[in-house]
Each structure stands twice: as C-alpha cells, then as structure tokens.
C-alpha positions in Angstrom: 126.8 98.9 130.2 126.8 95.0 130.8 126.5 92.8 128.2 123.4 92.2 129.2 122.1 95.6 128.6 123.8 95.4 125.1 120.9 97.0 122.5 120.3 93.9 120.6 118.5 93.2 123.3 117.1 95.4 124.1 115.4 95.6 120.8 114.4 92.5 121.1 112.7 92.5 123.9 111.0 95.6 122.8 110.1 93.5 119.8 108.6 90.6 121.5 106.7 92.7 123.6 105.2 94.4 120.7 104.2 91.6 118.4 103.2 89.9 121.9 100.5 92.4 121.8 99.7 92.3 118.3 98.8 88.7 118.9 96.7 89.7 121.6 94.7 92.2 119.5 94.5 89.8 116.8 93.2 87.1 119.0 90.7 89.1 120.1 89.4 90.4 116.4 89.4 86.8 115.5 87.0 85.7 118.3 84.8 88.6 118.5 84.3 87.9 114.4 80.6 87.7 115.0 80.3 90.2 117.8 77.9 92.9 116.5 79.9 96.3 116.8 83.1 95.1 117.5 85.9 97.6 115.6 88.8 95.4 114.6 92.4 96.1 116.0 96.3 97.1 115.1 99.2 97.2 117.3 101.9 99.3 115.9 105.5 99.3 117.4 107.7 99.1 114.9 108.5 102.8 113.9 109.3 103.8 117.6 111.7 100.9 117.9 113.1 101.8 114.3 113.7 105.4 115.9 114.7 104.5 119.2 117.8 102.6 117.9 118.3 105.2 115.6 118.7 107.6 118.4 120.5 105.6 120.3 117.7 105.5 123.0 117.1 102.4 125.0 113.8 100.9 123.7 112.2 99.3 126.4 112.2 102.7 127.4 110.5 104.8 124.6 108.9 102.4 122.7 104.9 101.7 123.8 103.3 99.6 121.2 99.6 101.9 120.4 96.2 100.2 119.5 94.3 101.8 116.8 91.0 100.7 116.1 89.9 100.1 112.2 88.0 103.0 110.7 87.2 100.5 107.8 83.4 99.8 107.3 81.4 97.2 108.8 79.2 94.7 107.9 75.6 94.6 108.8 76.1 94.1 112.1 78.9 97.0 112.2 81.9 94.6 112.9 84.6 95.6 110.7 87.2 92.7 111.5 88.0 91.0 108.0 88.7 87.3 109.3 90.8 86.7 106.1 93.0 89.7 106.5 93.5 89.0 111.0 94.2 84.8 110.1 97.1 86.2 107.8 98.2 88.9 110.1 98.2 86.4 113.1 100.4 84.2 111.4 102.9 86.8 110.0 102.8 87.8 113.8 103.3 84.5 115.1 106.1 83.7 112.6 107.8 87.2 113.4 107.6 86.3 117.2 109.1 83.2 116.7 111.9 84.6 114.6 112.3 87.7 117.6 112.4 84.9 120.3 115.2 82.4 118.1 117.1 85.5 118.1 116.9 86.1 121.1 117.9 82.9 122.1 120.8 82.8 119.9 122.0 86.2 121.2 121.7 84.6 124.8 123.6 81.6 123.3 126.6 83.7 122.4 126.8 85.4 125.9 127.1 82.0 127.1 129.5 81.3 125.2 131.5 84.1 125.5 131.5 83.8 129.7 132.5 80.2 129.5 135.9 81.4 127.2 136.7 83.8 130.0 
C-alpha cells in the first residue's frame, strides 16, 4: 500500500463524491420547485462508507451513493420538494463538502511534507 492509497483517503474521496452528488440532487429539487410532478431527492452514502471502513474494505470500491425519491406528499401540483428543508440541506452539504475537501487538502499537505523530510 502507498501512502497514497492510505484509507483516509480513500474515505475521502468516497466522501466528496457522495455529498458531490447530494448537491446535485439538491440542485435539481431546488430548480424544479415549481415543476408540476417533480418528487424531491436524497442521496445517501454515508452508512456504506461508515461500514466500508469498518470492514476494512476500500470505499471507492463498495460504496455507491443511492437516490431515493421522497414518498412525502405533494402540493397541488404533486411536487413534493419543501424549498425550506432542500436550501438547509444544500448548505449543510456544501459546508460538509468544504470541510471533506480542507481535509483532504490537509491530508495531501502532510504527504508533502513527509516526502520533503526524506
């Protein structure tokens, strides 16, 4: 194993890719607001990344982020996307992303680093 194949990450990456989706999703439910029909979206990642590192497993091999559409009620139109509840989510997304990526980024930092001592 190379120290780039270390699982930090790994996990990371699996993480960015994840919540990179999420964004998408939420992107979408927040411009399709008024589309008549349109079933909101989740993106959910984070338990197959939380097993995958419990196993041991690498996770950019086992985990696939999964879309679920919203079973909640719609309005008249049948959209179900609660603009409210997607603004909020984007932003915890967006922060989380940005946390996953200064991680990463620190984690890169260190390998640097750590080759320049050698």
């Amino acid at each position: 194993m190379s120290m780039l194949d270390d699982v930090s990450i790994t996990a990371l990456h699996s993480a960015l890719d994840g919540l990179s989706q999420r964004q998408k999703a939420l992107s979408d439910d927040i411009a399709n607001v008024n589309t008549p029909y349109y079933r909101a979206r989740s993106v959910n990642f984070e338990g197959q990344l939380k097993q995958a590192l419990w196993n041991g497993d690498d996770p950019t091999q086992v985990v696939t982020p999964t879309v679920e559409y919203s079973g909640a009620a719609g309005n008249l139109t049948g959209n179900n996307v609660d603009l409210n509840q997607a603004t909020v989510d984007s932003v915890k997304t967006e922060m989380s992303y940005e946390l996953a990526l200064r991680a990463t980024g620190d984690r890169f930092s260190l390998l640097r680093a750590a080759i320049r001592s050698n």
